[in-house]
N, CA, C and O atoms as a GROMACS GRO file, in nm:
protein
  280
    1UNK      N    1  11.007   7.483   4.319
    1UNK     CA    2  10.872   7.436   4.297
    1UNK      C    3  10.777   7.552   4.325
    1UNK      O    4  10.770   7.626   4.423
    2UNK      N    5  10.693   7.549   4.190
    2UNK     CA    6  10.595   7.684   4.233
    2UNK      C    7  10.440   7.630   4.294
    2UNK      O    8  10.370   7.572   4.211
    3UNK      N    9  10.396   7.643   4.404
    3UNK     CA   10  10.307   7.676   4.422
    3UNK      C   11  10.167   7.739   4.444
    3UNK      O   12  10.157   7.840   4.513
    4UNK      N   13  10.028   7.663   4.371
    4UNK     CA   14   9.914   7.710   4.365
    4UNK      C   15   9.856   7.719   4.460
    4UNK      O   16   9.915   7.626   4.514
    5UNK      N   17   9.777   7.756   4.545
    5UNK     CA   18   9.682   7.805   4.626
    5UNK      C   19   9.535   7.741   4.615
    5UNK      O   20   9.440   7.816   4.591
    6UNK      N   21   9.522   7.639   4.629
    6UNK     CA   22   9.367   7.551   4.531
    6UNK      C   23   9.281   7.555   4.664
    6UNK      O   24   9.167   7.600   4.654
    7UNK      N   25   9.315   7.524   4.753
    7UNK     CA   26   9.246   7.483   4.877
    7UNK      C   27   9.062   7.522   4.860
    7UNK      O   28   8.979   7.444   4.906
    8UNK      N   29   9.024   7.639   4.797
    8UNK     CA   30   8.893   7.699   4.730
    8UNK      C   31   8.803   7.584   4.655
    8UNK      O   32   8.685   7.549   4.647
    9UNK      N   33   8.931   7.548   4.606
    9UNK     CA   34   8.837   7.419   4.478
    9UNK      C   35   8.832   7.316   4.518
    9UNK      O   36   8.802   7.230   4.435
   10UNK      N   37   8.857   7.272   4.659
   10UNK     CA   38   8.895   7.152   4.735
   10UNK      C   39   8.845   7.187   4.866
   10UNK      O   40   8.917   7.188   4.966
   11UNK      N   41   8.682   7.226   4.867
   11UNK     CA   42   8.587   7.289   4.989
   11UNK      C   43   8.583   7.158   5.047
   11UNK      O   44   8.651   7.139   5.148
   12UNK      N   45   8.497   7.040   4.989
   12UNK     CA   46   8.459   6.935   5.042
   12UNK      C   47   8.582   6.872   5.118
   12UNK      O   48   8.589   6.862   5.240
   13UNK      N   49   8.684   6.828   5.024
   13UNK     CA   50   8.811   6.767   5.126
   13UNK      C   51   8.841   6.838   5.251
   13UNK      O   52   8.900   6.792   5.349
   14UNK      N   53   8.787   6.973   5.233
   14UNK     CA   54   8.897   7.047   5.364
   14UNK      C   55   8.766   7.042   5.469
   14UNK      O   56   8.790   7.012   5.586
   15UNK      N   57   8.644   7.069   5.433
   15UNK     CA   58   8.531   7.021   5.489
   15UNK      C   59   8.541   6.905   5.628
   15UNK      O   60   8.532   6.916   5.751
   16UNK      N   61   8.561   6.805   5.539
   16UNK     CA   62   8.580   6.639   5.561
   16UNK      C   63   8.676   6.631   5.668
   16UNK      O   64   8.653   6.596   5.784
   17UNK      N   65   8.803   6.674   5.610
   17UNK     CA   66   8.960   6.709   5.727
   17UNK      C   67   8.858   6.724   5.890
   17UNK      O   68   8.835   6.658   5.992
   18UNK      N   69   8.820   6.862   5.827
   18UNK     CA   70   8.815   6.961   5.990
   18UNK      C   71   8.736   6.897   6.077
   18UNK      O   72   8.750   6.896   6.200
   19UNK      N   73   8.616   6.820   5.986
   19UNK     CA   74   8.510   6.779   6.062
   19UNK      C   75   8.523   6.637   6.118
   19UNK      O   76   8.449   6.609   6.212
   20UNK      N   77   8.616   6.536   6.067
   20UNK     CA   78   8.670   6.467   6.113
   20UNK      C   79   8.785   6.380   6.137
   20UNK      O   80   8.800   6.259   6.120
   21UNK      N   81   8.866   6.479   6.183
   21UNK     CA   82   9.000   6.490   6.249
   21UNK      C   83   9.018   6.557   6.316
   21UNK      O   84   8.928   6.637   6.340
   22UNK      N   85   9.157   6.568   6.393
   22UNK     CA   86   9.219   6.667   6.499
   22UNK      C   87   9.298   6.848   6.443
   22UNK      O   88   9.352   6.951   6.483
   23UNK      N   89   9.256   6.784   6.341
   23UNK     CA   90   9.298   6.929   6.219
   23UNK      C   91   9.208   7.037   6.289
   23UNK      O   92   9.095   7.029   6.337
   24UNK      N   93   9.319   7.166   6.275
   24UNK     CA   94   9.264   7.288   6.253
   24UNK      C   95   9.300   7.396   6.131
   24UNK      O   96   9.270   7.507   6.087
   25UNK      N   97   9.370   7.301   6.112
   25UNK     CA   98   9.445   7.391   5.923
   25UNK      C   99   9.437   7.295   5.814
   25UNK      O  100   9.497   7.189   5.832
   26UNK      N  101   9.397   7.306   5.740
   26UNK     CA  102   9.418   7.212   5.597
   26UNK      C  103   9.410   7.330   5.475
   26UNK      O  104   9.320   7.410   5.449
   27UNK      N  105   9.542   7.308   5.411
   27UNK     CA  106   9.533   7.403   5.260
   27UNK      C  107   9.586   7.278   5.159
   27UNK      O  108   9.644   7.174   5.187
   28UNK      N  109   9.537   7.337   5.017
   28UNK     CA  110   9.562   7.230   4.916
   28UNK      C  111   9.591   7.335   4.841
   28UNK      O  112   9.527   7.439   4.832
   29UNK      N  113   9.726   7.294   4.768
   29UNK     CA  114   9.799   7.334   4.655
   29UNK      C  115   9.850   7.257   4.577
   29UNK      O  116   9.868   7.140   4.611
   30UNK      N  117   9.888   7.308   4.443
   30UNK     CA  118   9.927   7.213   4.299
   30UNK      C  119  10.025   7.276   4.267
   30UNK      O  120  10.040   7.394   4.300
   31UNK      N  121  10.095   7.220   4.209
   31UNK     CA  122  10.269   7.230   4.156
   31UNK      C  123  10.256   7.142   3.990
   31UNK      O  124  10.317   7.037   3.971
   32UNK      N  125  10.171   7.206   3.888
   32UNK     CA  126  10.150   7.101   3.799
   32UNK      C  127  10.064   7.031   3.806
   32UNK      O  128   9.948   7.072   3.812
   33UNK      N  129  10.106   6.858   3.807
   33UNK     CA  130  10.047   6.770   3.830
   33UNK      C  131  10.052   6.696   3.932
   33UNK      O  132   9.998   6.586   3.945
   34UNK      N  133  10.136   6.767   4.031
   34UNK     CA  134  10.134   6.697   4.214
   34UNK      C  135  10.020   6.801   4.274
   34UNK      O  136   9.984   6.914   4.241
   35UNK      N  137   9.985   6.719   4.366
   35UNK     CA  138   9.906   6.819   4.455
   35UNK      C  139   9.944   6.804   4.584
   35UNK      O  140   9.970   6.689   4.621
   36UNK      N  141   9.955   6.900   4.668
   36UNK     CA  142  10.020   6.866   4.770
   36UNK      C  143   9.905   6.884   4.863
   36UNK      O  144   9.839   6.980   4.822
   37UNK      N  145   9.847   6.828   4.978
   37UNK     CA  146   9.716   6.870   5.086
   37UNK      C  147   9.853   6.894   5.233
   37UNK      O  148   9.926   6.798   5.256
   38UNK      N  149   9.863   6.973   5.284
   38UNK     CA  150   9.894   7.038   5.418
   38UNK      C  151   9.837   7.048   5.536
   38UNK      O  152   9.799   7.161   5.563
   39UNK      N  153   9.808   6.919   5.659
   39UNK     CA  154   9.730   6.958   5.781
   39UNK      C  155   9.744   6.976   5.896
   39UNK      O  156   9.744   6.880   5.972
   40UNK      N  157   9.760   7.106   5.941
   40UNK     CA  158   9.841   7.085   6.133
   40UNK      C  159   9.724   7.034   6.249
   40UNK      O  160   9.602   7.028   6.230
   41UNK      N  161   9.775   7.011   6.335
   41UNK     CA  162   9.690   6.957   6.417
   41UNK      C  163   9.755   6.947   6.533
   41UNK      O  164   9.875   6.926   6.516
   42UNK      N  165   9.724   6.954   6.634
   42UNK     CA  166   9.770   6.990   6.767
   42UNK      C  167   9.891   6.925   6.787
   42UNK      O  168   9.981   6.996   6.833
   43UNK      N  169   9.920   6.789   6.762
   43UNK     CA  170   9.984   6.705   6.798
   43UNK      C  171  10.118   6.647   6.652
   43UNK      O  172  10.227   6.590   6.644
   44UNK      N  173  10.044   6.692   6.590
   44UNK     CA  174  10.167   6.636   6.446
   44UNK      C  175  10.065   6.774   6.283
   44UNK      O  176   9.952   6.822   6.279
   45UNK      N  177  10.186   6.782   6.184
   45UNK     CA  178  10.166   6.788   6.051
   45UNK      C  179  10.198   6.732   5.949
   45UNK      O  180  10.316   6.716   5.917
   46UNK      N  181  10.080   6.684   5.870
   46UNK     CA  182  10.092   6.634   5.760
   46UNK      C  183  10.110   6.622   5.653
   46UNK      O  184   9.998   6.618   5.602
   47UNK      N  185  10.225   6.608   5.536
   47UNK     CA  186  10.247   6.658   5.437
   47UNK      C  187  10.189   6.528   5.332
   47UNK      O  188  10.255   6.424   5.322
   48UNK      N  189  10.093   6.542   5.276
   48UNK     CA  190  10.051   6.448   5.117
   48UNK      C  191  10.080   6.489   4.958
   48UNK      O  192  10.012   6.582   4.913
   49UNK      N  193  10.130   6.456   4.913
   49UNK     CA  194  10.201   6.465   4.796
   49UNK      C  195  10.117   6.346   4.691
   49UNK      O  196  10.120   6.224   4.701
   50UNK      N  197  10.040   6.435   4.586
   50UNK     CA  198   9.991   6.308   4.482
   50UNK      C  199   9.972   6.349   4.345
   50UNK      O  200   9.908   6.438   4.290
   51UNK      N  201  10.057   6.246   4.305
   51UNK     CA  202  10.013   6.249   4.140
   51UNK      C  203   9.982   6.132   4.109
   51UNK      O  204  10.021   6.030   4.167
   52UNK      N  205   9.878   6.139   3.974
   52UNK     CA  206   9.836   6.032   3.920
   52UNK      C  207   9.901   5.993   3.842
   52UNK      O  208   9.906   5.870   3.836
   53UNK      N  209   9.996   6.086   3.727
   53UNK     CA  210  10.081   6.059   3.628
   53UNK      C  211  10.176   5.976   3.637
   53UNK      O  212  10.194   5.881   3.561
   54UNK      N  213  10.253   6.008   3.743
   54UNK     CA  214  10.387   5.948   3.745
   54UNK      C  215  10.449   5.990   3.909
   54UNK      O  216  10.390   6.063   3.987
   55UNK      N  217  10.576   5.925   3.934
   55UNK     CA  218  10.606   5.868   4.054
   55UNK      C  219  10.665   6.019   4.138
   55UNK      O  220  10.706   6.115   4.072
   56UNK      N  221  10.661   6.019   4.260
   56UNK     CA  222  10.638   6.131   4.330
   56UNK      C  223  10.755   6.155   4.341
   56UNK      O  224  10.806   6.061   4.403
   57UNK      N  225  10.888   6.289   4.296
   57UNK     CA  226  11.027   6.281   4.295
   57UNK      C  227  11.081   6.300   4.437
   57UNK      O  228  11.020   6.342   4.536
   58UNK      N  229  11.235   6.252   4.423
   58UNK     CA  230  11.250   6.287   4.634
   58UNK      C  231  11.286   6.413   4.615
   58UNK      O  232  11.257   6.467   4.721
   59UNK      N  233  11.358   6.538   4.506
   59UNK     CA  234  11.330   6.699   4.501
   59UNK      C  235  11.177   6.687   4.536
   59UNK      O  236  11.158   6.677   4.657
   60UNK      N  237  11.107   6.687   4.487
   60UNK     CA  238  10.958   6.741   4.527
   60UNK      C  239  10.952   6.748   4.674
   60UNK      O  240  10.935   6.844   4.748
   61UNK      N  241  10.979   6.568   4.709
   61UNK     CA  242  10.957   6.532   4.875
   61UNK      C  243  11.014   6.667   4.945
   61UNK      O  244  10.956   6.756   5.007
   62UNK      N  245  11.126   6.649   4.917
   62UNK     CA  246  11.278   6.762   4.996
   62UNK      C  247  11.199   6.883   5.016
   62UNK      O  248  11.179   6.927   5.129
   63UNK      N  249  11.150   6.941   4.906
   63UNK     CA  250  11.096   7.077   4.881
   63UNK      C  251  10.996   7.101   4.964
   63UNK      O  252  10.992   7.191   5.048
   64UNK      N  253  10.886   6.992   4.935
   64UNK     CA  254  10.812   7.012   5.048
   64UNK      C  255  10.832   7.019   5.216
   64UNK      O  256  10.792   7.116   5.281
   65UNK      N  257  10.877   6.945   5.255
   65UNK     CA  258  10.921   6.952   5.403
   65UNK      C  259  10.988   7.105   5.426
   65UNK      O  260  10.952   7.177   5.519
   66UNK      N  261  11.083   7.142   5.334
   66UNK     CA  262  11.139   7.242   5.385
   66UNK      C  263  11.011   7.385   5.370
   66UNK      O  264  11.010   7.488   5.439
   67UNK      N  265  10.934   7.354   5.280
   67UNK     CA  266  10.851   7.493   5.250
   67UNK      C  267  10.748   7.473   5.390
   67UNK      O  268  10.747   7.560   5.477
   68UNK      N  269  10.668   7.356   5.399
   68UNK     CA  270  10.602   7.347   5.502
   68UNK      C  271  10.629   7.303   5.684
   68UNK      O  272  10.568   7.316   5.790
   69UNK      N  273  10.743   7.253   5.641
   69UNK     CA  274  10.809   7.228   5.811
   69UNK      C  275  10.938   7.348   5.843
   69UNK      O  276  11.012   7.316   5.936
   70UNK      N  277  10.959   7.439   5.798
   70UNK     CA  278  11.052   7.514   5.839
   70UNK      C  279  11.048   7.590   5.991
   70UNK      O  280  11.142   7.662   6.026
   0.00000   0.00000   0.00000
């Protein structure tokens, strides 16, 4: 899975995150038509995975965890 780097075009969401939550990291990237949002926070990280098209695959799921929880 290749990943984009969007987090730039997605000011307001990451805005929103920092300012209210326990977040101190939020990045947003696209793979196509998934987007994935990424947020650590003192206590846990969050992996969101969304497409509008069609149903979210468990490769995608897999992929993700391992790229962002390693």
């Amino acid at each position: 899975m290749k990943l984009v780097n969007v987090t730039n075009s997605h000011s307001r969401l990451v805005l929103n995150q920092l300012e209210n939550t326990d977040a101190h990291l939020v990045k947003v990237y696209t793979a196509g038509n998934t987007t994935i949002v990424y947020t650590e926070a003192p206590e846990h990280n969050e992996i969101l995975l969304i497409n509008d098209k069609r149903k979210i695959q468990p490769k995608e799921i897999e992929d993700a965890i391992k790229l962002f929880l390693r």
